[in-house]
ZARO-34496 format. One record per residue: x, y, z of N, C-alpha, C, O in turn; residue in one letter. Coordinates in steps of 0.02 Angstrom, whole numbers, plus 32768, in hexadecimal, padded with zeros to 4 digits. Layout:
XYZXYZXYZXYZa
...
//
This chain:
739741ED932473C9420492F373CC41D192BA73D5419792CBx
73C541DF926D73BC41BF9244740441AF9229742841E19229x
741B41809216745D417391F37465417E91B174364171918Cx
74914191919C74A54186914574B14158912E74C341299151x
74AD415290EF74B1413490C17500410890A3752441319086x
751340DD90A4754A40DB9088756340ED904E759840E09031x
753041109040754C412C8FE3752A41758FE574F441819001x
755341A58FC0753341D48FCA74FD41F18F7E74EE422B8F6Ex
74ED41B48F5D74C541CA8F17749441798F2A74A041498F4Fx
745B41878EFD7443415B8EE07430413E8EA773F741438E91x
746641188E88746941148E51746040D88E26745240DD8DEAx
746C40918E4D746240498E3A7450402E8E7C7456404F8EB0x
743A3FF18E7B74313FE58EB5747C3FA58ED474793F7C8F02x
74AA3FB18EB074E73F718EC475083FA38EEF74FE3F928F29x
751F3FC68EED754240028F2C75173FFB8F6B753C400F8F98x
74CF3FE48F8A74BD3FEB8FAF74D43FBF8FD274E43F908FAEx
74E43FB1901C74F53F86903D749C3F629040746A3F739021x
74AB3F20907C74623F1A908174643F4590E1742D3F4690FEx
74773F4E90EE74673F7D9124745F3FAE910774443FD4912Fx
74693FD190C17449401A90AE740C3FFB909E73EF3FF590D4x
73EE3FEA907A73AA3FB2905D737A3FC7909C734C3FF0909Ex
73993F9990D473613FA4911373693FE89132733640029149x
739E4007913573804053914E7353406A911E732740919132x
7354405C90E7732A409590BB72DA406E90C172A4408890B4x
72E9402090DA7295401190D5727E401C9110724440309113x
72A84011915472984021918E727E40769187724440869194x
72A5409A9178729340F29172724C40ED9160721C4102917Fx
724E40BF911171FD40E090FD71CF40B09124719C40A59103x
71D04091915E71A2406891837194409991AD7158409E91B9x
71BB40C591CC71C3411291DF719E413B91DB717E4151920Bx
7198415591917185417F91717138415D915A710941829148x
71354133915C70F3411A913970B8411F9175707C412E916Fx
70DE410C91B3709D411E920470B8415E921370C34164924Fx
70CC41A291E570CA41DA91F27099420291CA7071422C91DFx
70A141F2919670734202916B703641F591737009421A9162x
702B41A5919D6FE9419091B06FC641AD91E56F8941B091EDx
700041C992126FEC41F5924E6FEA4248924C6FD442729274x
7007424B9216700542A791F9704E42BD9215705642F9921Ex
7077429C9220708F42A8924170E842AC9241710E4292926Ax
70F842D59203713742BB91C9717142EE91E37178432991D4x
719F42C1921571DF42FA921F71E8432E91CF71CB4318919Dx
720D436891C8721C438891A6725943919187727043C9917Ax
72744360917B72BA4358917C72E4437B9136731F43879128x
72B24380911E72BD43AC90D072BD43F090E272E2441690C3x
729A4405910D7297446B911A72C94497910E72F9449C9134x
72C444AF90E7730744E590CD732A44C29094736044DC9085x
7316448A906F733F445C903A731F4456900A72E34449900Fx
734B44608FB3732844728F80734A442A8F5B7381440D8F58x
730C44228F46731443E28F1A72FE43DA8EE372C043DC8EE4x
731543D18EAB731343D48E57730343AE8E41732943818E51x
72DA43988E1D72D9436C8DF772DA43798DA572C443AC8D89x
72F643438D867308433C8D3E72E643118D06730D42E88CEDx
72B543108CF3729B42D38CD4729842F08C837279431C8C66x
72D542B38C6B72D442CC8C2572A642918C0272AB42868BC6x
727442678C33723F42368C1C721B42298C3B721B42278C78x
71DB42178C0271A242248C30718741F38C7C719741B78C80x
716C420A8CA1716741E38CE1711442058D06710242408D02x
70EB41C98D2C70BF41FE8D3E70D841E88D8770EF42168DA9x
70D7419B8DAA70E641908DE7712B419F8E12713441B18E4Cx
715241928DE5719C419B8E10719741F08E1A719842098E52x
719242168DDD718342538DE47169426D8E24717F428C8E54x
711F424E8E0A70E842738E3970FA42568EA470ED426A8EDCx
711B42238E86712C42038ED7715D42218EEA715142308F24x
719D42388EDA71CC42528EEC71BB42998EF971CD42AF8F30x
719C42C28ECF717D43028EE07172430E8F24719043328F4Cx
712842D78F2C70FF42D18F6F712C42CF8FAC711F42EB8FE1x
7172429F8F9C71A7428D8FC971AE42CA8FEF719B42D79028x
71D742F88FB671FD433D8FCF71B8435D8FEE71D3436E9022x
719543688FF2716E438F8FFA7150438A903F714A43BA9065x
713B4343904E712E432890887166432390C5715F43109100x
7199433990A671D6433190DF71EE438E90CC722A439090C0x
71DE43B090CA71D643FA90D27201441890A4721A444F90AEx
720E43EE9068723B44189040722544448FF971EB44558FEEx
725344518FD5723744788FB4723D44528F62724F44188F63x
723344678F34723944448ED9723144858EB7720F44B78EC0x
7263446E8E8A7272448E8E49727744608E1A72A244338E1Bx
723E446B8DE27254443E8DB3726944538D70724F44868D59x
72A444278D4172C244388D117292441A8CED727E43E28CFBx
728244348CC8724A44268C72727744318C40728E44698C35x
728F43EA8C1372A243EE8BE0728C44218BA772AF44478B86x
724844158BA7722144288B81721D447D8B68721C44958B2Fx
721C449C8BA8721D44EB8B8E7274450E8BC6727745448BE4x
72A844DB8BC372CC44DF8BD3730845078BA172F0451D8B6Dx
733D450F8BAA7380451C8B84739144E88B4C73AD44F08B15x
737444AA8B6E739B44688B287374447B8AF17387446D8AB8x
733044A48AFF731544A98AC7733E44D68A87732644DB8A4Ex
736E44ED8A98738845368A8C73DB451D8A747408453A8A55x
73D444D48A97740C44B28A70746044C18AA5749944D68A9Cx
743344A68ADE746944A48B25746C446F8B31743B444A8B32x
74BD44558B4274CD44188B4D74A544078B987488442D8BBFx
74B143C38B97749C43AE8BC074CB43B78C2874C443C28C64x
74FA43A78BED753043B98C27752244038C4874FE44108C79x
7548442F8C1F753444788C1B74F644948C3E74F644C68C61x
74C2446C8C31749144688C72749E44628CC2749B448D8CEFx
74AD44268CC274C0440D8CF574F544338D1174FC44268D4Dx
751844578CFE755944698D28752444BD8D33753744DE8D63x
74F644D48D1374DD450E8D3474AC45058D5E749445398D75x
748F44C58D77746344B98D9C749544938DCA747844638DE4x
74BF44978DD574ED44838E17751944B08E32754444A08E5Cx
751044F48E17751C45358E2F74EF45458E4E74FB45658E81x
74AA45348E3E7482453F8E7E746E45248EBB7439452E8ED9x
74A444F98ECD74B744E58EFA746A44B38F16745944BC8F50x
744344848EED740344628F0E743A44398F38747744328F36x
73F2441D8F6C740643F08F9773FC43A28F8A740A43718FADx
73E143A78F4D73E8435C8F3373C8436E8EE573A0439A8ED5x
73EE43328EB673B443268E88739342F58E6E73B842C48E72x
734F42E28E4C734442AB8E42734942A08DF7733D42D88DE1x
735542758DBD735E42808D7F7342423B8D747353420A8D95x
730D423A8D3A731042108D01731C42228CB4730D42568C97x
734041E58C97735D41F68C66735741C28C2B735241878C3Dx
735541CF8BED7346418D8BC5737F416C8BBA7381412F8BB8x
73C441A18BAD740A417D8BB47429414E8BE9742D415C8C24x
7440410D8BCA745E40E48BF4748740F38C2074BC41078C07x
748540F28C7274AB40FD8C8F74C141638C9274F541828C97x
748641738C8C748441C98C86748B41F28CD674A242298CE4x
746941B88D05747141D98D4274C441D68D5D74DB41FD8D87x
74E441AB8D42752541AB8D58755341EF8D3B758142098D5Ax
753D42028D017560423D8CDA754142778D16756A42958D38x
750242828D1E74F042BD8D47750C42B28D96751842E78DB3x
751942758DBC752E42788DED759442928DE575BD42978E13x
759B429A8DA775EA42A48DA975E842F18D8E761A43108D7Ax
75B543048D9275A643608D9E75A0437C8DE175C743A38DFCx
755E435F8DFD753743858E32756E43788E6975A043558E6Bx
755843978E89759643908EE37566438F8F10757643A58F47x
751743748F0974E943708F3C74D3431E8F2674F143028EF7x
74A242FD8F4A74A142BB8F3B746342C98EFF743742F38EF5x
748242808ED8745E42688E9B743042368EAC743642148EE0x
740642318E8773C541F38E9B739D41DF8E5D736B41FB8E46x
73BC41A88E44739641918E0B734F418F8DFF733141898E34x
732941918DCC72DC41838DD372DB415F8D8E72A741698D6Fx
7316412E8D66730441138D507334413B8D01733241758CEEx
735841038CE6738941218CAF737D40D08C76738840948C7Fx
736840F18C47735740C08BF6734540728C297324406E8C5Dx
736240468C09733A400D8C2A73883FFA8C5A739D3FC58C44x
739D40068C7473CC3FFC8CAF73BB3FF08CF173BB3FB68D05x
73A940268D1C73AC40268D507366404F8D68736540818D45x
732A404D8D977319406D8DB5730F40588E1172E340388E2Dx
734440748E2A734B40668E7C730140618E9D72DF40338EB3x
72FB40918E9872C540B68EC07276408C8EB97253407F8EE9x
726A407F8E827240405E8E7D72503FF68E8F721D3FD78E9Fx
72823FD68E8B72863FA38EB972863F9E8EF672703F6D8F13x
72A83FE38F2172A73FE78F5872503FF88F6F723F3FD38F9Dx
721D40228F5971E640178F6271C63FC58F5D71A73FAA8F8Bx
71D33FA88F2171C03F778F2A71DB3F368F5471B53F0C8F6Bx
72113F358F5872143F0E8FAE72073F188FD772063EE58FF9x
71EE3F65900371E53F79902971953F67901671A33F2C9020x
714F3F659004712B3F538FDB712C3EF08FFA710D3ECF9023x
71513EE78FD6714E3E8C8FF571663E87902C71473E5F904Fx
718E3E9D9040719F3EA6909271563EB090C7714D3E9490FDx
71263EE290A470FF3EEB90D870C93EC690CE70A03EC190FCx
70BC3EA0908670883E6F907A70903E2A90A770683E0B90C9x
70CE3E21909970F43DCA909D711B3DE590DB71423DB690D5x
712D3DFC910171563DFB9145719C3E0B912E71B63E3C9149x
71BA3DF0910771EF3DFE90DA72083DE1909571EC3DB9906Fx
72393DFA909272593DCC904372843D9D903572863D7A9002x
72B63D9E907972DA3D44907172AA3D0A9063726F3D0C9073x
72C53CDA904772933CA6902C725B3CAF9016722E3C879023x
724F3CF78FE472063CED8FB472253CE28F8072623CE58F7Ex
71F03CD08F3972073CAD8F0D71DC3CF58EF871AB3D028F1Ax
71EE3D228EC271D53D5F8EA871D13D4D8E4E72023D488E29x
718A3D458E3B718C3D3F8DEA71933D798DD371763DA58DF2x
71BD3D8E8D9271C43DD58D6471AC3DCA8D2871D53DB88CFEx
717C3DCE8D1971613DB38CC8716D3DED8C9771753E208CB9x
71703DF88C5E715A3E0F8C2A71A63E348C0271CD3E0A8BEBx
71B43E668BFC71E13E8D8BD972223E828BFD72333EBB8C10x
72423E638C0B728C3E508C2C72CC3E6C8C1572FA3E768C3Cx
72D03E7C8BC873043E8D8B9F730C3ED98BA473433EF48B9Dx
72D53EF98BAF72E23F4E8BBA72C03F6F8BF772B43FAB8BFDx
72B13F388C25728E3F478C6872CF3F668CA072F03F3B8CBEx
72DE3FAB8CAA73043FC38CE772EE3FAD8D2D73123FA18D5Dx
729E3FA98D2972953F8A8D5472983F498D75729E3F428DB2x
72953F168D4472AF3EC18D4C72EF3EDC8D6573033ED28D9Fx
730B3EF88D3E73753EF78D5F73703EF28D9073803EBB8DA9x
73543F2E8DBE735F3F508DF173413F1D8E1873663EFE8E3Ex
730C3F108E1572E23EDE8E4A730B3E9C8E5373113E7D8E87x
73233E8C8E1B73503E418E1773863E4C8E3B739C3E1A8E58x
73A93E898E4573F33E968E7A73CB3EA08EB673DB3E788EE2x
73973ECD8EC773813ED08EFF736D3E8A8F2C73883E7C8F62x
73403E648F0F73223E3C8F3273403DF68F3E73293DCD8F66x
737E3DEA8F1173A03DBC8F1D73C53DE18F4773B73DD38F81x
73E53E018F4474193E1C8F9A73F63DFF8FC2740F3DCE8FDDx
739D3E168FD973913E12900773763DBB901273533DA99041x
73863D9C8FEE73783D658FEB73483D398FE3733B3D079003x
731D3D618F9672E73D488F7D72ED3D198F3D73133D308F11x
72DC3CF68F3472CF3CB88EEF72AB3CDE8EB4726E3CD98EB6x
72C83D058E7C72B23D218E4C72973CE98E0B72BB3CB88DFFx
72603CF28DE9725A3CDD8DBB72353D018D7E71FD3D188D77x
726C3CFC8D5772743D368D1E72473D008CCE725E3CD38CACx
71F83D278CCC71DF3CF18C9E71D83D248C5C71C73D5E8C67x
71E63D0F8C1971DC3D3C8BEC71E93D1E8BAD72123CF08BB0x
71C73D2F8B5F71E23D1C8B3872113D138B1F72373D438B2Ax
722F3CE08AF772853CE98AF272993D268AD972BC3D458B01x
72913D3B8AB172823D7B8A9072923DD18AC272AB3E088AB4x
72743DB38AF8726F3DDE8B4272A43DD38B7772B13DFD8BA3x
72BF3D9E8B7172DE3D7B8BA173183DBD8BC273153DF48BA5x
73443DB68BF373773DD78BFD73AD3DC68BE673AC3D8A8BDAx
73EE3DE78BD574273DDC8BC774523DA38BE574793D7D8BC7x
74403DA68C2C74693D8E8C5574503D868C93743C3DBA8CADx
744B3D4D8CB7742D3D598CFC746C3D418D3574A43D2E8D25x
74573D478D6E74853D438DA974723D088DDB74433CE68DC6x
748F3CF28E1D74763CCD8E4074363CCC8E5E74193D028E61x
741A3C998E7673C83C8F8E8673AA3CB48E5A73973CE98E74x
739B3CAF8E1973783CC38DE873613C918DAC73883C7A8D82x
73233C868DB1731A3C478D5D72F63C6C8D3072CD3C988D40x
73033C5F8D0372E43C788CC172B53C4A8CA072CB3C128C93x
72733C588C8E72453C2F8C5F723C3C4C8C3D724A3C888C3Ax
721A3C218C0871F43C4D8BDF719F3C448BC4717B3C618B9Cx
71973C048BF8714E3BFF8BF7712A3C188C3B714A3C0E8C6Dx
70F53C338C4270D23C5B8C7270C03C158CAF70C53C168CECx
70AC3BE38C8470953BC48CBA70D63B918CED70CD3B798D25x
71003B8D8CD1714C3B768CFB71523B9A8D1C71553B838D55x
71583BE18D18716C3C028D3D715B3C188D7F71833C218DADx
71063C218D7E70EB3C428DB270CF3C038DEF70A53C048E1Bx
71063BC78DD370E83B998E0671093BAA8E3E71423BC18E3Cx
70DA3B9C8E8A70F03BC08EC671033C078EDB71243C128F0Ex
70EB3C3A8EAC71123C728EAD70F93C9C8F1170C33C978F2Dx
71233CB38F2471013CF48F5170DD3D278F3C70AA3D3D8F57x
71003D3E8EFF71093D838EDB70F73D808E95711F3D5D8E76x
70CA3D988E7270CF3D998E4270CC3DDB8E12709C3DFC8E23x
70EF3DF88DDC70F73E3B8DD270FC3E4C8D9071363E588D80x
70DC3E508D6E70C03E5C8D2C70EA3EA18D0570FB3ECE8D2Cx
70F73EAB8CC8712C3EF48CB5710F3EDD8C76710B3EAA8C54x
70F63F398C7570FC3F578C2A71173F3B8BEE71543F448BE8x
70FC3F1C8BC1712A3F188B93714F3F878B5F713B3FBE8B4Cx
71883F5E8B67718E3FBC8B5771B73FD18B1271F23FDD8B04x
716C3FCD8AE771763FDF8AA771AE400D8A7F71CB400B8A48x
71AE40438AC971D040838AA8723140618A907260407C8A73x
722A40218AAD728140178AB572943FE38A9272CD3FCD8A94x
724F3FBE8A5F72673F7E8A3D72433F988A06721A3FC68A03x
725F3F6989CE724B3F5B898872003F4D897E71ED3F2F89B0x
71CD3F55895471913F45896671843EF4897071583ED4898Dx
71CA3EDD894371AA3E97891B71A83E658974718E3E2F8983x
71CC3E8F899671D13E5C89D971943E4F89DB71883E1489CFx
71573E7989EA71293E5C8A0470EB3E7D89DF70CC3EAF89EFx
70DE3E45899970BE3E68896C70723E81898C70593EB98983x
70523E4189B8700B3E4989C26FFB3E468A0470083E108A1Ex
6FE13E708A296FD93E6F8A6C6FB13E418A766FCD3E148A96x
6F7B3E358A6A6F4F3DE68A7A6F683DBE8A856F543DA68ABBx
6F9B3D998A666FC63D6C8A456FEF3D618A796FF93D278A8Dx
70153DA78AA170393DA28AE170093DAC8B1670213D968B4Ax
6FD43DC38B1E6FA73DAE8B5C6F8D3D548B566F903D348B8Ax
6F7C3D3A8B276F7B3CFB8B306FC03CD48B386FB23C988B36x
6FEA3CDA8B3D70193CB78B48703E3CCA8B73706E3CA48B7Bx
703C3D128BAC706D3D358BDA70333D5E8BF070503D958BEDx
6FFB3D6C8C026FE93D838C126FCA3D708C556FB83D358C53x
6FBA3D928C9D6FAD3D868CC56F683D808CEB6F533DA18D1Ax
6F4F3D538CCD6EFC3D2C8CED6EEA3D228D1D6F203D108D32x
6ECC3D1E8D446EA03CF48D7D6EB03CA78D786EC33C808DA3x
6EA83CA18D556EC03C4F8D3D6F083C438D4F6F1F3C338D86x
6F283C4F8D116F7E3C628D296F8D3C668D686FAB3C378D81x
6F7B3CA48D916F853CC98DD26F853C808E016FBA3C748E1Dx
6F503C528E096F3E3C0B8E1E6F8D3BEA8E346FA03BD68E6Bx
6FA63BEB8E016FE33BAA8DFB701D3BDA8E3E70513BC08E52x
700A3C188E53704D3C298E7570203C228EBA6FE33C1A8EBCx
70483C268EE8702B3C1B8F366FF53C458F326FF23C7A8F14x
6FB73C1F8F606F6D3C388F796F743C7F8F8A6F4E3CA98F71x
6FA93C918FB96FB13CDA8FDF6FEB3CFC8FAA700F3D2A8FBCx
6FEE3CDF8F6670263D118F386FFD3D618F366FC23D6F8F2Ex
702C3D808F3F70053DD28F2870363DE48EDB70713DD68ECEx
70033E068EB470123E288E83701B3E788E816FF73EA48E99x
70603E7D8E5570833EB88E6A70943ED58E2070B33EAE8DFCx
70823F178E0370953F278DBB70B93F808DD170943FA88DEFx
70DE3F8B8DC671173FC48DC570F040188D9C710440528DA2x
70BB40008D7970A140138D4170B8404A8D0E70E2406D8D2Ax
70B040598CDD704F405E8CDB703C40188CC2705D3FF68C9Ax
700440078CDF6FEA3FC28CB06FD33FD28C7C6FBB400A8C73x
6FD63F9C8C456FA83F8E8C056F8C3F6B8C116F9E3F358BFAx
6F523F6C8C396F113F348C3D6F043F0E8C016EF53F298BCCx
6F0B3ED08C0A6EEA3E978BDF6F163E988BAF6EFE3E8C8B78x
6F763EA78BB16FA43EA38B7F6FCF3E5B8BC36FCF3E1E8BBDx
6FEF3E898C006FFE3E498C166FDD3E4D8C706FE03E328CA7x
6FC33E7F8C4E6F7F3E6A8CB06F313E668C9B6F1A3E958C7Ax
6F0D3E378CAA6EC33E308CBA6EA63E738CE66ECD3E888D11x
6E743E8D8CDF6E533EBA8D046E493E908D436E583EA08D7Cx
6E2C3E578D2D6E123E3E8D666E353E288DA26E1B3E238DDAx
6E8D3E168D8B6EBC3E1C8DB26ED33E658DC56EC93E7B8DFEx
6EEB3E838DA06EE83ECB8DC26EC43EFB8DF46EDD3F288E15x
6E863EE78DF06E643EE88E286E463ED98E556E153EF68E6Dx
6E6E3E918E6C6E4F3E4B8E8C6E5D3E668EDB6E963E698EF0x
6E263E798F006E2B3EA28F426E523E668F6F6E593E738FABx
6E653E368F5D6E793E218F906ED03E0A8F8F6EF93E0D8FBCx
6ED63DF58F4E6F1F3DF38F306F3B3E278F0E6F783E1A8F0Ax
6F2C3E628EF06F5F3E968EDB6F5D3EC38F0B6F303ED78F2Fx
6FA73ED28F036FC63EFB8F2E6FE73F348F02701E3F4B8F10x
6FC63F488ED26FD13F6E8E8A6FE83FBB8E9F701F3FD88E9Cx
6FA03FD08EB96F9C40138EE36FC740278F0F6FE6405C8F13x
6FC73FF08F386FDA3FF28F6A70333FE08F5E705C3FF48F87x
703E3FC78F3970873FD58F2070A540188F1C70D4402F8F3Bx
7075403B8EE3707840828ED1706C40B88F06708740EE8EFDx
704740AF8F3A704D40F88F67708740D38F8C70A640FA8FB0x
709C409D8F8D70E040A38FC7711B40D68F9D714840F58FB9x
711140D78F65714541038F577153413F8F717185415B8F5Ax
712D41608FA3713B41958FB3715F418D8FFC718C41B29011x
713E414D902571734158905A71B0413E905171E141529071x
71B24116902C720C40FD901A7223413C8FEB725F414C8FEBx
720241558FCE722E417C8FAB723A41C18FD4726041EC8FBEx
721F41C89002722C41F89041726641D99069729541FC907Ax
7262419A907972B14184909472DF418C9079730B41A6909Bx
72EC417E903E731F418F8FFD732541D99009736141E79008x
7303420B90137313425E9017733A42759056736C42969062x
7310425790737311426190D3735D424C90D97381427290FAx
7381420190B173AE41EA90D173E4420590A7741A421490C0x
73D6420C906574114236904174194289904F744E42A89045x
73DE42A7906873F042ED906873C6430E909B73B24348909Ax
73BB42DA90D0737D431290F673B2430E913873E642EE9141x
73914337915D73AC436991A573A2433691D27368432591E0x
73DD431591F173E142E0921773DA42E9926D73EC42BE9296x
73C14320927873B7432992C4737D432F92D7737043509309x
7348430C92AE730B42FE92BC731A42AC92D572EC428992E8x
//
């Protein structure tokens, strides 16, 4: 018998207790030797699940899809695109007719700050972030601890590097509340320019590449993400691969057994080396990215699936 959740949305990751954290990584440890064995309770069967993406996505998308699907449920998806907004329908107004149809969950990304919280104060089925402007994306930190959890044994006492775009990264947020709960040593390296607003306990900030990645466990490279800054931040990509970019060389200064971890999509040779990106023995790149489907099957399973399996 699987337990719930202490929250019934997923929407930031500070509402989670850390006993919700480990059910959802324990579940997809679950789900991950079910899938390996063919062998995936159905806990979704008879449950319709929506998704909302008013931005573009190919992995969280395409992983959360795979989720519902593999656990026997069903998808409907809302397309902005040849939708009603086209036609000049609120957003809301949406939402309150797609919660007449009573789904059994939905998943939403959104470019507005803090947008999944407006749709969870519609729907009356559970909400599940996939990621809102540069705030918050749950779902994807919780893959990636679960990810270093199974590389490194766990995450108390690793020291986890975050290089590159810090100032509009949802994903730095999220990973920085996650992995310090669980009691990891964050180090947040980036141009000043990049830096974060504000950081929290067990967290240092640099801004040179090579301070930073000394001793790392973890090291995790991010997009710089054009679509959300001024150009002048970062006039010349060369310019930031030589000075933040992630080498073979570089890679050196963090522990022998550090694995490299990027959220993606990568820009090869902006702040990852090919040759690091596909170093068979230290990235864990890929292999970051298909865990998204069994954690993000725990996240379904535990917010909305049929608990008498």
């Amino acid at each position: 018998m699987t337990q719930k959740l202490s929250v019934s949305d997923l929407l930031d990751i500070a509402p989670l207790t850390i006993d919700d954290i480990h059910k959802i990584l324990d579940r997809a440890k679950f789900f991950k030797g079910a899938l390996a064995d063919r062998n995936v309770p159905q806990t979704l069967k008879q449950k319709i699940i929506m998704t909302v993406f008013v931005e573009n996505s190919t992995r969280t998308r395409t992983s959360f899809e795979t989720a519902v699907l593999r656990l026997g449920g069903r998808l409907i998806n809302w397309d902005e695109k040849i939708s009603s907004a086209q036609k000049g329908e609120s957003f809301s107004d949406t939402l309150n007719y797609l919660n007449g149809y009573a789904p059994d969950a939905l998943i939403v990304r959104h470019f507005e700050y803090n947008a999944p919280h407006f749709v969870a104060g519609i729907m009356d089925c559970p909400v599940i972030n996939a990621g809102d402007s540069w705030r918050e994306h749950p779902s994807q930190a919780l893959l990636d601890a679960f990810t270093i959890q199974e590389f490194k044994g766990g995450i108390a006492g690793m020291r986890v590097a975050i290089v590159g775009d810090l100032a509009h990264s949802r994903v730095a947020n999220s990973n920085v509340a996650l992995l310090t709960k669980l009691g990891a040593q964050v180090h947040l390296i980036a141009p000043q320019n990049l830096q974060p607003r504000s950081v929290s306990d067990n967290v240092r900030v640099f801004d040179r590449l090579e301070d930073g990645l000394t001793d790392c466990d973890v090291v995790m490279p991010l997009r710089i993400q054009k679509e959300r800054m001024d150009s002048a931040v970062i006039p010349n990509d060369t310019a930031y691969f030589h000075a933040f970019g992630l080498t073979r060389e570089r890679l050196k200064l963090a522990k022998n057994d550090a694995i490299v971890m990027h959220p993606g999509p990568m820009n090869r040779g902006i702040e990852i080396a090919d040759e690091v990106a596909d170093d068979p023995h230290q990235s864990a790149i890929f292999a970051q990215g298909a865990n998204g489907v069994p954690v993000r099957m725990a996240i379904l399973d535990l917010l909305a699936g049929n608990h008498h399996v």
